[in-house]
BALUMKOL-660431 format. One record per residue (C-alpha): residue number from 1; x, y, z. Coordinates in steps of 0.1 Angstrom, whole numbers. Each point is the difference from the previous one (the first is absolute). Layout:
<nodes>
NUM_X_Y_Z
...
</nodes>
This chain:
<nodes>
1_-372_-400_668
2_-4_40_16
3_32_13_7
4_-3_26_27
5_24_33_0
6_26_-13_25
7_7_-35_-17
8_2_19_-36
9_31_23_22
10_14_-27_13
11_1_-17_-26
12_15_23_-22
13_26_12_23
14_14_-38_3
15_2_-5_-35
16_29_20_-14
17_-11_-4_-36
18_-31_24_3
19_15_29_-1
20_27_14_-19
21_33_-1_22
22_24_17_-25
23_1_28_-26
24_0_-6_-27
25_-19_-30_5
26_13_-38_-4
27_-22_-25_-22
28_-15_-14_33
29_-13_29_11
30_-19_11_-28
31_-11_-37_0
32_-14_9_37
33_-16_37_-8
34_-19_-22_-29
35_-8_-23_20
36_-15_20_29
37_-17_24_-28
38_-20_-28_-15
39_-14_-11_38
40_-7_38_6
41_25_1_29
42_14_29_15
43_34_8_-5
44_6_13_35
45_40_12_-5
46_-9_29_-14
47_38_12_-3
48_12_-31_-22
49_-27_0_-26
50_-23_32_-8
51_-29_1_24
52_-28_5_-29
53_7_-28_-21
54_-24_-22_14
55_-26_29_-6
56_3_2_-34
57_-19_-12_-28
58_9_-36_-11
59_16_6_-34
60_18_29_17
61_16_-28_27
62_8_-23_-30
63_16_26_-18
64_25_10_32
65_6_-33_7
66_13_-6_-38
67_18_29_-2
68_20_-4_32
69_8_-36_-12
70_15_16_-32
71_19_21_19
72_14_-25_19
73_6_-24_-27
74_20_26_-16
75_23_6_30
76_9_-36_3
77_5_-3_-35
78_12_32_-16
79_3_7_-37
80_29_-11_-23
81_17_20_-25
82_-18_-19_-28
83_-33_0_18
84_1_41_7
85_9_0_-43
86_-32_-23_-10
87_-22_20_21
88_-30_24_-13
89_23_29_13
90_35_-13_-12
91_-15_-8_-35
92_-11_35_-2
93_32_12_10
94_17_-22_-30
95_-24_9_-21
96_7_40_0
97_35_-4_2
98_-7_-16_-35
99_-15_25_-16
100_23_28_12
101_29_-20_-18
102_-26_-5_-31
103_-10_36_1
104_44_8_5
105_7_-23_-26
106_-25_15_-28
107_8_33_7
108_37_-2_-5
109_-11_-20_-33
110_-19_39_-7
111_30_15_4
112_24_-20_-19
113_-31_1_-34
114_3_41_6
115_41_1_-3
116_-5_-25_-29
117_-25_19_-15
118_20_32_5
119_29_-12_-20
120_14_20_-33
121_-11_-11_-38
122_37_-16_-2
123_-7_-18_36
124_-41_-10_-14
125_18_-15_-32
126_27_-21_14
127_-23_-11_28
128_-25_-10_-18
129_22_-24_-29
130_0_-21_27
131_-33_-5_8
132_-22_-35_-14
133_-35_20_-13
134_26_19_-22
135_17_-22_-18
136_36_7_18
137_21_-26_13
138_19_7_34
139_23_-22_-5
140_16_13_-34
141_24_22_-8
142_-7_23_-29
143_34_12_-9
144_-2_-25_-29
145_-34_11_-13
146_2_19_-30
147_-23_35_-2
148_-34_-4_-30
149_16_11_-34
150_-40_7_-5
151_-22_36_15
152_-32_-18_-5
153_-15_-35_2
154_-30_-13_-22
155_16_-3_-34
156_-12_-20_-27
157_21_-38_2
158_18_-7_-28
159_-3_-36_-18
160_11_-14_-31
161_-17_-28_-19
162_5_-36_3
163_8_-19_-31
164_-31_-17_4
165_-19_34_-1
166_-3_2_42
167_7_32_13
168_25_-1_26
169_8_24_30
170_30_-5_21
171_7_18_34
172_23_4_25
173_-5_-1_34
174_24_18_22
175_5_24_27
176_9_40_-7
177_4_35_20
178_-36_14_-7
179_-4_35_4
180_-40_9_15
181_10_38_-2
182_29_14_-10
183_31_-4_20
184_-11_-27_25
185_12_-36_-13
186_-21_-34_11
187_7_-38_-5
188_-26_-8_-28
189_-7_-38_-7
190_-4_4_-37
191_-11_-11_-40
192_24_15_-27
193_14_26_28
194_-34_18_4
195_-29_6_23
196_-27_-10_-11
197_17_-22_-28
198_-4_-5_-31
199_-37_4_-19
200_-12_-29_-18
201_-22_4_-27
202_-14_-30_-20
203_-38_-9_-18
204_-22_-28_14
205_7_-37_-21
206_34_11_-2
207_26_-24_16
208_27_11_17
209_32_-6_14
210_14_17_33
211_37_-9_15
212_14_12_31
213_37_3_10
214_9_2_33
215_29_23_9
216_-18_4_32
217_21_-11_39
218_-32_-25_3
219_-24_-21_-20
220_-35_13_-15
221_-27_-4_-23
222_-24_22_-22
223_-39_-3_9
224_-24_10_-30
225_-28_14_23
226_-31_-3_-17
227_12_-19_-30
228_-13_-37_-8
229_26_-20_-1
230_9_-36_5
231_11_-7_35
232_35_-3_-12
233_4_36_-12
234_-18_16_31
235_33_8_15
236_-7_-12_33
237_24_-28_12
238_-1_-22_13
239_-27_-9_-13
240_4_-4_-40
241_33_9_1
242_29_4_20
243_18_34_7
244_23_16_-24
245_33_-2_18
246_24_27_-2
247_26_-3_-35
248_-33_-20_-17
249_-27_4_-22
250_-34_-8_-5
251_-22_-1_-36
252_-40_11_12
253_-19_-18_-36
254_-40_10_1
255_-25_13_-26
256_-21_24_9
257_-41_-3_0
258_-24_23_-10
259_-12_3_38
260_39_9_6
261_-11_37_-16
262_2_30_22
263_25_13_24
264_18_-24_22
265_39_-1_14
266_28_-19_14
267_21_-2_27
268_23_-24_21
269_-17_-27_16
270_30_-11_23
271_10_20_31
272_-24_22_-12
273_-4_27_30
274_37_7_-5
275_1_-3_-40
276_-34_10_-10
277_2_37_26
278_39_-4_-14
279_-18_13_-34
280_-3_-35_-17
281_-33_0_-21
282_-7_16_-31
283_-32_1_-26
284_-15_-23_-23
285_-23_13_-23
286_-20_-20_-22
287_-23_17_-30
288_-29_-20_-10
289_5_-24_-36
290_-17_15_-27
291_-38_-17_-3
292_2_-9_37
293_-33_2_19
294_24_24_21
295_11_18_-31
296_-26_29_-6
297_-10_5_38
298_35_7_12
299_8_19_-25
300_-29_24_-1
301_3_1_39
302_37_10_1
303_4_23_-30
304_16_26_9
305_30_27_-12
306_20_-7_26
307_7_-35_21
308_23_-3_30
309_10_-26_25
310_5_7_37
311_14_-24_30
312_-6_13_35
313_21_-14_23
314_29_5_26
315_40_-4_-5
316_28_8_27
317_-27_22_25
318_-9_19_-30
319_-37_-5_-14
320_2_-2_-38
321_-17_5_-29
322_13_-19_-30
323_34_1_22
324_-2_39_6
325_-11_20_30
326_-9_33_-6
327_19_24_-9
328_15_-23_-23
329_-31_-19_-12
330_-10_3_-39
331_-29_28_-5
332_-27_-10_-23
333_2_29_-30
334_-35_0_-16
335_-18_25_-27
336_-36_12_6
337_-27_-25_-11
338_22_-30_3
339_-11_-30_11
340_23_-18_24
341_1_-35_9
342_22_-11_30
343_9_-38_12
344_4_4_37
345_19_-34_17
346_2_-8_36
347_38_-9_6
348_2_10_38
349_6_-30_19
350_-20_9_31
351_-23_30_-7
352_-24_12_-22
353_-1_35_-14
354_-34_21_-2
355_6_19_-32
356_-11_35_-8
357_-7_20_-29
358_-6_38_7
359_-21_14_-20
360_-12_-24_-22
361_-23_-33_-2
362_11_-30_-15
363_-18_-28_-13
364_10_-42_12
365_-1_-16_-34
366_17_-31_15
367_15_-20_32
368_24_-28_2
369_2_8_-40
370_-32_-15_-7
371_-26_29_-15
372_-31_9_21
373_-33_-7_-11
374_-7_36_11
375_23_27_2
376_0_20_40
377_8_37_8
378_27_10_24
379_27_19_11
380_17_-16_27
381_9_-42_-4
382_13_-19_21
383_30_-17_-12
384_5_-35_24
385_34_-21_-7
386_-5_-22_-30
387_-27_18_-16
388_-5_15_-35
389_-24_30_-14
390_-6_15_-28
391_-17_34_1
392_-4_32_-29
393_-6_32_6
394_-5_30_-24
395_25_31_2
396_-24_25_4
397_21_26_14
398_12_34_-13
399_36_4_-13
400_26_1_28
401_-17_-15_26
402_16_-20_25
403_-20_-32_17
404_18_-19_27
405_-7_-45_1
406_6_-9_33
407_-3_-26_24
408_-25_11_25
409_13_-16_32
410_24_30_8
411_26_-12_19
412_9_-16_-33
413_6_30_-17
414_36_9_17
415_37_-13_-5
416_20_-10_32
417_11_31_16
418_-27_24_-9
419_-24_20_17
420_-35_7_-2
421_1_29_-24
422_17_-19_-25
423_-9_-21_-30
424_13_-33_-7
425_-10_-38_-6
426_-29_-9_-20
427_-5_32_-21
428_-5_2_-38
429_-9_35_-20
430_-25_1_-27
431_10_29_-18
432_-13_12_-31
433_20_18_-26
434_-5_39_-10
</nodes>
């Protein structure tokens, strides 16, 4: 059918639907400007919709045509509260509001480490008896805890003998004022009063006999790391064995093996993050039996003039060595053309400790007390929790000279409240008499 010019007017000017009668426009008339724009027809009201629509390209008219719907979609319905919030733009909005109360909160967190950091020796000490990794308890008093009778830790555990020839080692745990340097006082969880405790020394195919009183405010048990033992000894209830309540006792019966020779230690295998960095462990040390296939390699490896035993750990904020942070630690006296052989034990309960020998190099005769088929060179180890080595070195040094041991992760070697310029923590002295 041909539609001529005047019919095509007419017939849009009758039909009030082709062209847009308000602003913005209703649904109808965008239905009627799509309409018309698909049949190619003028839109002759030039002042109600935009004269060039119909001249533009196709996807350019789709385009309007959507967008003006929008529009008007949006006026009849405008957006709620919780529409405005789950839109691209509110989200955003949330979104950075979060962060700037994240970034608010952790910097205030800053702040309040810096005071705490900040704080006197005194302040460090008391602070820090209360904290878990230490071995303190923030819940107890220590009014009633009585100060260590003892300096020094690491002293040779009495026994007696059994009448049936079994020697026989009794210790008690219990809690006393430890002093890490001299005039600042920490809650030590302790063997026989001491930190580290008591040494025992025994020979492999020996039995022995090991009780434990508890005097402490809670139960525990004693772990013989390293040791073979039936599961029953091992110290770790509940399994084997139930804890050793506070005001009891409890008898540890085992012989030792020939592969039990070496270095090796105990420690409390019950609350241990609070008892063991309290100060709870101590060494075992085992010598090989006479005709053992161990026998004659151990002993040729660790000859030596001089034979120490050190724990590196952490008690009260203070990092320790055998219970001591320097100043207060023990020095090593040695002569010229010594040899030296040192047991190094891992009793932190979190960290290990790189130690370093200045000016010297020492051999690794063994690890986990179990002798190497061959011998290594070094002068830095790396001490990890629960880990034994032996090493030897030769005192090759003039008379006089002063060598410092050291742990080589140097925020470890300063005391609560001290500076940069001074000394403190994991420090030992090799010095060597005139």
């Amino acid at each position: 059918m041909t539609i001529d010019a005047k019919s095509h007017t007419e017939d849009v000017t009758k039909t009030p639907a082709s062209f847009v009668s308000t602003w913005p426009p209703t649904e109808e008339d965008l239905n009627a400007v799509e309409r018309n724009l698909k049949q190619a027809k003028p839109v002759q009201q030039a002042g109600q919709t935009p004269s060039a629509v119909e001249q533009w390209p196709e996807w350019l008219q789709k385009q309007w045509v959507a967008s003006q719907r929008r529009r008007s979609w949006l006026i009849a319905h405008p957006p709620s509260f919780r529409r405005r919030l789950f839109s691209p733009g509110g989200l955003l909005a949330v979104s950075l509001v979060l962060l700037l109360v994240l970034v608010g909160i952790g910097m205030g967190a800053s702040l309040l480490n810096q005071r705490g950091s900040t704080s006197t020796p005194s302040t460090s000490s008391s602070s820090s008896s209360s904290g878990g990794m230490s071995g303190m308890s923030s819940q107890q008093s220590t009014s009633n805890v009585p100060d260590a009778t003892q300096q020094y830790g690491n002293q040779p555990a009495k026994f007696v003998m059994d009448k049936d020839g079994i020697k026989h080692f009794t210790m008690t745990a219990q809690q006393v004022m430890w002093q890490p340097v001299k005039g600042q006082k920490v809650l030590a969880w302790t063997l026989d009063g001491t930190v580290p405790g008591p040494m025992i020394q025994a020979t492999a195919g020996e039995h022995v006999r090991i009780t434990i009183v508890n005097h402490l405010p809670e139960a525990t048990a004693i772990h013989w790391h390293g040791l073979e033992v039936p599961t029953d000894n091992d110290g770790v209830p509940p399994i084997g064995m139930k804890p050793i309540q506070p005001g009891q006792s409890y008898t540890y019966d085992f012989t030792l093996r020939d592969e039990d020779a070496g270095t090796h230690w105990y420690h409390s295998h019950y609350d241990d993050i609070k008892q063991v960095g309290g100060g709870m462990y101590g060494a075992f040390i085992v010598a090989p039996r006479p005709g053992s296939a161990q026998y004659q390699p151990m002993m040729k490896a660790e000859h030596a003039d001089i034979d120490q035993t050190l724990f590196f750990g952490m008690l009260g904020g203070y990092y320790v060595i055998n219970g001591k942070s320097f100043p207060d630690t023990q020095a090593l006296t040695v002569k010229h053309g010594q040899t030296v052989h040192l047991r190094l034990i891992g009793a932190d309960v979190q960290m290990m400790h790189p130690m370093h020998l200045h000016g010297h190099s020492f051999q690794v005769v063994a690890e986990d007390g179990h002798l190497l088929p061959a011998p290594y060179t070094k002068d830095t180890i790396a001490v990890a929790p629960g880990e034994t080595y032996d090493v030897t070195f030769y005192a090759w040094a003039a008379p006089g000279s002063i060598y410092p041991f050291h742990c080589h992760i140097l925020t470890h070697l300063m005391n609560p409240g001290q500076s940069g310029g001074e000394m403190g923590g994991l420090i030992m002295l090799v010095e060597y008499q005139k």
